[in-house]
Structure formats: C-alpha cells, structure tokens
N, C-alpha and C positions, 0 to 999 in steps of 0.2 A: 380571635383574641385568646392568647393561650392563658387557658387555665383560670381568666377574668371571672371556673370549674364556676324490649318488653316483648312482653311475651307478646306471642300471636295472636292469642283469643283476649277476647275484652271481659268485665265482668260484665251479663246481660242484664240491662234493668229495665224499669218499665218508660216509656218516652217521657219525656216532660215537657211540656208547655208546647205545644205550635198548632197554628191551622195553616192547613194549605187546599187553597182558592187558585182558578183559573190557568188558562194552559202554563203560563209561567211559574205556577209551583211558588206565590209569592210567600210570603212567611208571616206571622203575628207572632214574635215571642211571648211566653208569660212566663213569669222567674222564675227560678229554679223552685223544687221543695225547700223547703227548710231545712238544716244540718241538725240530724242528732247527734246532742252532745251527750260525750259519758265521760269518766272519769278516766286521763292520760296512763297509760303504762309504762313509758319512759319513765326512766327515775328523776332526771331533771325536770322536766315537764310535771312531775309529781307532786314533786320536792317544791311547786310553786301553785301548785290544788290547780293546773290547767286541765280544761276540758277536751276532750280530739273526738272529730267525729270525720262523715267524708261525706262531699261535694260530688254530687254527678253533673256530668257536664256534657255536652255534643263531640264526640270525636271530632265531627265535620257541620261546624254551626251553618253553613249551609244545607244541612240534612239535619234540623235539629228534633224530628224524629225515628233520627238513624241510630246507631251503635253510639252507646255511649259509655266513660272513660270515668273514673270515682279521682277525686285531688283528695289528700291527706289535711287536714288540717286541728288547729290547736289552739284555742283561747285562753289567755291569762285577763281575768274580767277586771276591769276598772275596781279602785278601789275610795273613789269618792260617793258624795252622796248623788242620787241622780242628778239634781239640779245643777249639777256641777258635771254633768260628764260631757267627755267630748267626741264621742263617736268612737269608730275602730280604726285601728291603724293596722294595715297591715306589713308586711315586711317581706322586701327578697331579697337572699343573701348575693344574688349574682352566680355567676357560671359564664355560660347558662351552666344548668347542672346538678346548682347546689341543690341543697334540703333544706328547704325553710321552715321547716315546722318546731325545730326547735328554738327559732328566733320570737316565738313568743315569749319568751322569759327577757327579752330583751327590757321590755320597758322599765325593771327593775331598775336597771343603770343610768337611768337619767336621772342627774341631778335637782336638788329643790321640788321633790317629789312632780320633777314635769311629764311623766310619763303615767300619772295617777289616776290622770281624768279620759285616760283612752282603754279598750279592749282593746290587747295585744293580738291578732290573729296571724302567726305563722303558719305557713303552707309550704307542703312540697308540690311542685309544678307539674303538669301532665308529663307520665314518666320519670318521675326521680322518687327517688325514697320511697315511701309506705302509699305512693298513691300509686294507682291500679287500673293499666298494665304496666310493669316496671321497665324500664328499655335496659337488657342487659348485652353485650354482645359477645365480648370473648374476654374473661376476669384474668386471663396469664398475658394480657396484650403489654402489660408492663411489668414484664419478666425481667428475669437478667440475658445477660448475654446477647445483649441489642449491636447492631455496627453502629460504630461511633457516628456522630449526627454529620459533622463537617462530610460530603464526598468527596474526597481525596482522592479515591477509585473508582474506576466501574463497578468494580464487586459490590462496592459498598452502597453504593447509588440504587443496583439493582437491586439488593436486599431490602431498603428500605422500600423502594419502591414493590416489589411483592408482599414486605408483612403491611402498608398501608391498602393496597388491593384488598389483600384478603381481609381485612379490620371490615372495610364497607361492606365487603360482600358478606359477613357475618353478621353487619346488622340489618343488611336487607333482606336475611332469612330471621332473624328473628324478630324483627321492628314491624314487617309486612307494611299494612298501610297505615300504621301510626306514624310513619314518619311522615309519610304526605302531611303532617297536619303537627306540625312540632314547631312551625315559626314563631316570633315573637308577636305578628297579630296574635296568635291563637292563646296565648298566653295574655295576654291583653283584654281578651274577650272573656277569657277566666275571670279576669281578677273581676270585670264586672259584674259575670254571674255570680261572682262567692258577694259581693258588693250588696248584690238581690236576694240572695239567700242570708246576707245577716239582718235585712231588711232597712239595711242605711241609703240615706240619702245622699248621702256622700261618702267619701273615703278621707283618711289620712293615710301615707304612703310613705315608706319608709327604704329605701333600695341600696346597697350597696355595688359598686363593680356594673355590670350588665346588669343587676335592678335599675342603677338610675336610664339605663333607655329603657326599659320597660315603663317607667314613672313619664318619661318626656313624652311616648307613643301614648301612654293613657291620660298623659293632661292635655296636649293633642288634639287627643278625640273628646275626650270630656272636662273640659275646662270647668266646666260645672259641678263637675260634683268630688268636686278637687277641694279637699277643706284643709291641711297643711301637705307639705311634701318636704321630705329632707332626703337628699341625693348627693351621696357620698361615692367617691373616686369615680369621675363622671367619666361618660363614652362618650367620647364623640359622634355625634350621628352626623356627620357626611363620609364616616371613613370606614363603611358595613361592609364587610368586616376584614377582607384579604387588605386593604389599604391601613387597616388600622392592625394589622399582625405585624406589617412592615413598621408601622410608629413605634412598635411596642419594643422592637428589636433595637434600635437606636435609644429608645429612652433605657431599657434594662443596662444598656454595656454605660451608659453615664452614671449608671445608681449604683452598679458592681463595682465603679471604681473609688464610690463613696467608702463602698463596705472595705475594699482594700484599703484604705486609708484609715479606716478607723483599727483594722488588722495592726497594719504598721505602728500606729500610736502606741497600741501595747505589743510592743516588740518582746519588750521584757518575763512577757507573760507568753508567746504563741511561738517568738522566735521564726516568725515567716517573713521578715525583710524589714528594715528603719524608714521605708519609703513606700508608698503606695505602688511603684511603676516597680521595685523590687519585689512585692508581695504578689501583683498582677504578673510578672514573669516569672516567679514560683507556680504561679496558677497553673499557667499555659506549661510550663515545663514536665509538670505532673500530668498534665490530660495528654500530651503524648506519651511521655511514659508510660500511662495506662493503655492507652492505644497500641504499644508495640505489644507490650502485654498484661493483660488487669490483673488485678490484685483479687484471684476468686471471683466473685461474681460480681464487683465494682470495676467496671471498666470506664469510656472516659461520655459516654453517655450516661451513666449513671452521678457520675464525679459534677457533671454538666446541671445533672437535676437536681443535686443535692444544695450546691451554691446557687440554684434558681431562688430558693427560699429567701435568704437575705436580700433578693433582690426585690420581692415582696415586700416583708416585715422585718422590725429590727428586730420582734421577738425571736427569738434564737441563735442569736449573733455568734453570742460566746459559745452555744454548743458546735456549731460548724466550724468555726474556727480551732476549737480544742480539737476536732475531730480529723481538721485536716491536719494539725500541728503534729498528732499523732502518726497519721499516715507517714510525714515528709520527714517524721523527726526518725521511730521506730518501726515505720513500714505497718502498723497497725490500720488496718481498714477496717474494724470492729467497729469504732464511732459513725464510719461514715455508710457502713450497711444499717447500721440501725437508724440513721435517721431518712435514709432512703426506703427503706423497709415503714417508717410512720408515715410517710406520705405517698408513699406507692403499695396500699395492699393489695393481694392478689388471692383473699379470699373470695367464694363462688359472688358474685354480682358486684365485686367492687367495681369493676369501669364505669357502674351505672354515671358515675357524672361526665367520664368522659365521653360516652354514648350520645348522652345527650347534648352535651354541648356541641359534637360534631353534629347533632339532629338538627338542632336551631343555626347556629353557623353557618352550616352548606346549604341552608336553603332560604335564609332570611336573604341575601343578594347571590347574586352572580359568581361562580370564582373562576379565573383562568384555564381553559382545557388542554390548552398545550403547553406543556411539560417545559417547552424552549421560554414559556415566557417565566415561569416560576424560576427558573434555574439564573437567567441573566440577573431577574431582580434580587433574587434570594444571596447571587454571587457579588453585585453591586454594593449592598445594605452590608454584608457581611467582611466588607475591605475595610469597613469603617468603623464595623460593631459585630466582631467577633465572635462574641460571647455568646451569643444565644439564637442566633440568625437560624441556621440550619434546624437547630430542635425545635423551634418553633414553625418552620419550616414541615419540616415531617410530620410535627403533632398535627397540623391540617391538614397534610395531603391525602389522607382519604374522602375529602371535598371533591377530588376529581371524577370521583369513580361513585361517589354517593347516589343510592337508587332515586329517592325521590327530589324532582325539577324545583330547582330556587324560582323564586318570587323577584319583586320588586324593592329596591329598598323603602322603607315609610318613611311618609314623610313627618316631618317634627316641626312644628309650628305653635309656639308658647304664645301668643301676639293676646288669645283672651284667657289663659292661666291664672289665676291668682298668686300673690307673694308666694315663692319658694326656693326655700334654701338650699343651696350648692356648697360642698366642702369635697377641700384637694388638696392635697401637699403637693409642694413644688415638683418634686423630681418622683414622682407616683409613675412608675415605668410602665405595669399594668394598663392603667387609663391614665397614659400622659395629656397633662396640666394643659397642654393646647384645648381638649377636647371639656375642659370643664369650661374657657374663657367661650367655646362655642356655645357652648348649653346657654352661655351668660347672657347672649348677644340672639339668641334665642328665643329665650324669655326675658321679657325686658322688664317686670316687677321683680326679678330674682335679684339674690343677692349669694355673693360667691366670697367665702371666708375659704382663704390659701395657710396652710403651714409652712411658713417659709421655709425653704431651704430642704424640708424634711423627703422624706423617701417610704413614708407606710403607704400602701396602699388600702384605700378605708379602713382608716382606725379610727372613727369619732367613740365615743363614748369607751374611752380607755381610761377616762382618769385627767386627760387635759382640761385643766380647768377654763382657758381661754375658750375653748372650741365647745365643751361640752356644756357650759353654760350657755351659749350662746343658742343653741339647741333646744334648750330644757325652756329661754325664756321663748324660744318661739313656740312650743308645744304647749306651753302654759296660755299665751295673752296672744299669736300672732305678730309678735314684733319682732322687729327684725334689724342690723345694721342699717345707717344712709347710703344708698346704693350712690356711687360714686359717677363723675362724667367720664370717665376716660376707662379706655377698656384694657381694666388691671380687674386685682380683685377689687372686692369692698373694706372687707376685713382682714387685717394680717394678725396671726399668731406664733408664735415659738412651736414647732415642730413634737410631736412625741421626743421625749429625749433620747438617748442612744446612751446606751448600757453600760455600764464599767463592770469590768472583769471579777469575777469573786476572788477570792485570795484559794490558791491550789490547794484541792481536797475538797474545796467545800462545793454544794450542788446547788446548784441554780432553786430558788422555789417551787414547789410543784403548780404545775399550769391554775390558774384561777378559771372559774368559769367563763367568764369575758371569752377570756384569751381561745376558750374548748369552741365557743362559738363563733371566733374570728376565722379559724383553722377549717371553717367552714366554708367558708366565703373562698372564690376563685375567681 
C-alpha cells in the first residue's frame, strides 16, 4: 500500500520477564518493566506538558530472553477526575512507517471534551522515529533525476529495476535481523506489551490508514481487552498487501479526476482547462514533456509524486495547482520543487518510513517473484488508471529481492470484538471504501460512518462536525450510530469540504497543528 508511509546493533538491556522449562523451550511471559516517564523534548509534545519515555520489548518474542529493541513513546494524561477516567488510548498514524509519538497531543481535538477522560499514548513502532534501532537504508533513494515510472523502454525498466535491487540490498546490510521481525504480528504484540507496561487492562485504540489493521489483528486476538476502537481509512484485510496496491491504483486515478475537476471549476484562477478531461490532458501533456526533457531536477516521476498528494488530501489543493499553473503557464518549476522537496526530504535518515514500510509490507504476505507476473498486471491496471499504476508499482518492487522470508497473511475475525467505530470517505483511494464495508461485515457490532462523496484519506478530527462528534460521543459514553441491515454504511455525512481558491497574492494560512499531524499519516 503506497505510502498508506536500523542500525545493526540493538540497544543491550537486561532481559525481561520469561522462564524457560523443558526441552521445548516453552515460555511464561511476565510484563514488561514499567516506562519511565520524564519530561518530552519535542516542542509540541511540550507545549501539551507530555511525558516520553521508552519501552523495551523482544526483538523475537519467541526469544523473549533474546536481544531486545526500546519503542519511543509519549503520554498526554487524562485531564479529568480519576473517577471519571477512561483508560489509555493509544494511537497509530499508519504507514507502515509513520511516527506515532506525536499523535499523543491528538486527544486535544476532540470535541465536547471527548478525548478528556483518556491517556493519549503515542508511539513510534519498532524501527521508526526516536525508537531504537532506527531502520534507515539509503536517505538520497528519493533523489531527483529518477526514470520516469511508466516503462516505455528497456532502459527505463532496467534502471528501475537496478535502483529497486539495490534499495533492498541496502537494507539488508543495514536492517540485518530486524527485519526478520518487522511484520504486523510483531507490532501487534507491542502494542500489548506497551498495554502491560502502562498497567491497563484494557486498551482504547485509535488507528489511522494501516493502524486500522493493526486495531482489526489486535481485536482479533484480544477482543477483550478492546475497550473503544476508532478505525479511520480502513484496509482491507483480504487484499495483504500486492492485491490491495493494485486497488489502490484504480481508486487514485478516479480521485485525481475529482481533483481535475475541481482544477477546471476555477479555470479563471489556474487557467488549466474549462473541463476536467481538458485539465487531465494538460496533465498527461506535461508528464511527457517532462519526460522528453525535465525542467532541472522535476522530471515526470517527480511531476507524478507531486500530484500523488491531492490524490490523498484536499489540503493543498490550491498550492499544486498554482504550482502547476506556473510551470504550464511560465515554465516556472519553482512551486513544484518545493513541494516535492516537503514531502520527499533527503536529509541523513529520512527514508526511515519508507524502510519500514517496505520492512512490514514484503513480509506480512507473499508478493510475486516473477517479474512477468508484476509486469502483465501492473500493464493491465495501468490501461485503465494511468496515473499512478507504475509509481506505485516501483515503490514496491524491492519486495522481490527483500532479505527477510514473508509470513502468512492474519487472520481478522471481529465475531467477539466489542462496538467499534469505522470511518471512510467514499472515494479514499489510499484505503478504498471496499475495504472499510469489509472490516464492516467483519465485525458485526461495528458501525461504519462514510463521507459521502468525499476523497481524504483519514481525516476525522479536522473540524467536521458531523463525523467528529460522532467520535467524541462514542469516546465519552460508548454510543454509537443504529448499525443498519443492509451492507452500506451506517452513517452518512457531508465530506471534508473542498477549498476555494484565495484571491491572487494572498497565501494560504499557515499549516494548523492538526493538519503537521495529518502529514504524518501515510
């Protein structure tokens, strides 16, 4: 799932918790230590008096007095009286990849103070962010001057095909055997240990993108100690994960054509076509242009990632558009390096999320070894949806050549889960809207509130008052929608709205916090 976004040696600590009895080497867990909390460094995390401390956990919870691995983590404490609190929630922004640690300040943003009565506990996940070993592989792998994604050529085929090679072999010299141990169980078994280490008896669970399988594998396994769950832009878990990059490619080129239309609407402002199917062959016009020759270091792979974004979020609508308006109008690629430059840095460790996302990825299931079968299906999907097929395509093909052996896919079985809430916008191209109605049909006390029409990918707590109260009353009291007979959603609401143009000159507002945390989420 694209973008749904260590070192060698471990830190050594002392083992924690196991007896091992009889020639089978059976195991007796005992929870983790406790986390010492101390006072956050982050400025945001600061700016909300959160505490961060770090989790040691098993490399290989088969070996759980093996090498072991520290997760980051960050609390923002309940701010009612005890008698009133509701446990910890924890929170994952999705990726795989992301950093969750500063999704602790998240609970601020729920409305009728429904976020009051919980401990916010954000975490980065074994190998991301601030927790320790970091998986970094090679931070120039999203340089400029890439071959355009479409292979049009051998050249171009082969190239890709050697900088994906070498992507993997550069994390299996520096990932060694953390990668054998990067799936989504093993994440799963985390969140139970950090679960025992904050000494609850239960969780509340919060997940965005590829959190919510994270949330469906651990209510799954522990329906019990499942005390709310909110699962925003849901995965589908029968399509892990090469079948669900193929969905993903067909839903983005139906949502890119939203965003071309909304282009067109303000013609008067961008001047890229009066019609959608006009603004979409300006598109295409320009990415071979750029392909015969890029504009400096924006070629038509880059041009490719830059409009990925809207296909995401509407936040940024109007900057890509002014940006390509620029290029098509005054040959100015200045807008569209800088915003390809904010979401592609190539400072020392930024792959880290891509690292890991291909870590969990290529070994949570199986993926294709021969090259003939990526290629027919990739050219199949790609007659019909264009847009994104091949980049996404490439972004996983170092799943072929990845050191450490895939697993099984898990299985996801809600049947004794408790109520839990599901949100999806209609046309959410990331985790298309199929995959939330499966979750649905899944867990059969859920309830699934849809944004009609809409195209964000996890945006609850933006500001929608239909969705995000809906949320705040389940966090408060456990209530929820009347979960309906027929397999739709439950709840409909009006969509995040979609942007109008500022009047020329003026700049968009500077990012709100929300939005620095949304940017997080992949």
């Amino acid at each position: 799932m694209r973008r749904i976004w260590a070192a060698a040696a471990a830190v050594a600590l002392a083992a924690v918790g196991a007896t091992v009895t009889g020639a089978r080497a059976e195991t007796v867990r005992v929870g983790p230590a406790p986390i010492a909390w101390s006072a956050c460094t982050d400025s945001t995390l600061k700016s909300h008096g959160a505490e961060c401390g770090y989790l040691s956990v098993p490399l290989d919870y088969t070996k759980p007095q093996g090498r072991k691995i520290e997760l980051a983590v960050a609390r923002v404490k309940a701010t009612v009286s005890a008698d009133k609190r509701q446990g910890v929630m924890l929170i994952n922004p999705g990726g795989p990849g992301g950093s969750g640690r500063g999704l602790a300040a998240l609970g601020r943003h729920v409305p009728k103070q429904g976020g009051a009565a919980y401990d916010w506990i954000g975490f980065d996940p074994r190998g991301v962010g601030a927790s320790r070993p970091k998986l970094t592989c090679d931070s120039k792998y999203a340089g400029y001057n890439r071959p355009a994604y479409v292979p049009s050529d051998r050249a171009s085929e082969k190239a890709w095909h050697a900088r994906t090679t070498a992507y993997a072999a550069a994390c299996a010299k520096a990932g060694g055997t953390l990668l054998d141990h990067m799936r989504t169980e093993d994440t799963v078994r985390d969140i139970d240990s950090l679960r025992q280490a904050l000494g609850a008896e239960k969780i509340s669970f919060y997940g965005f993108s590829y959190g919510t399988y994270l949330g469906q594998v651990y209510a799954t396994r522990h329906p019990e100690r499942v005390h709310r769950m909110v699962l925003d832009g849901v995965v589908d878990p029968r399509r892990v994960w090469y079948q669900a990059n193929l969905d993903q490619d067909l839903a983005f080129d139906k949502t890119i054509k939203v965003y071309f239309a909304w282009i067109a609407k303000y013609d008067a402002v961008y001047h890229l076509g009066r019609t959608a199917a006009a603004v979409e062959k300006q598109y295409y016009q320009q990415l071979a242009a750029l392909t015969r020759k890029p504009a400096g270091e924006i070629g038509p792979a880059e041009l490719t990632d830059v409009f990925l974004q809207p296909g995401y979020y509407i936040f940024g609508w109007e900057e890509t558009a002014r940006a390509f308006s620029a290029w098509v109008h005054r040959k100015d690629a200045t807008g569209l390096k800088r915003l390809y430059d904010e979401n592609h840095p190539q400072a020392e460790g930024s792959d880290n999320g891509y690292a890991v996302y291909l870590a969990v990825q290529c070994t949570d299931a199986p993926w294709p070894s021969d090259w003939r079968k990526w290629a027919r299906d990739n050219w199949r999907v790609h007659k019909k949806a264009p847009f994104e097929t091949w980049g996404n395509a490439w972004y996983n093909a170092p799943c072929r050549h990845w050191a450490a052996d895939a697993g099984r896919p898990l299985e996801v079985d809600g049947s004794k889960a408790p109520p839990i809430l599901l949100i999806s916008e209609t046309l959410d191209a990331a985790t298309p809207y199929s995959g939330a109605l499966e979750a649905r049909r899944r867990f059969p006390r859920s309830v699934l509130l849809e944004g009609v029409d809409g195209t964000t990918h996890a945006g609850s707590l933006f500001g929608n008052a239909c969705v995000d109260n809906t949320i705040a009353d389940y966090l408060l009291t456990g209530a929820l929608p009347g979960r309906v007979k027929a397999d739709r959603s439950d709840k409909q609401c009006e969509p995040i709205a979609k942007p109008t143009p500022l009047p020329a000159g003026k700049k968009a507002n500077p990012l709100g916090e929300r939005l620095r945390l949304q940017r997080g989420i992949r």
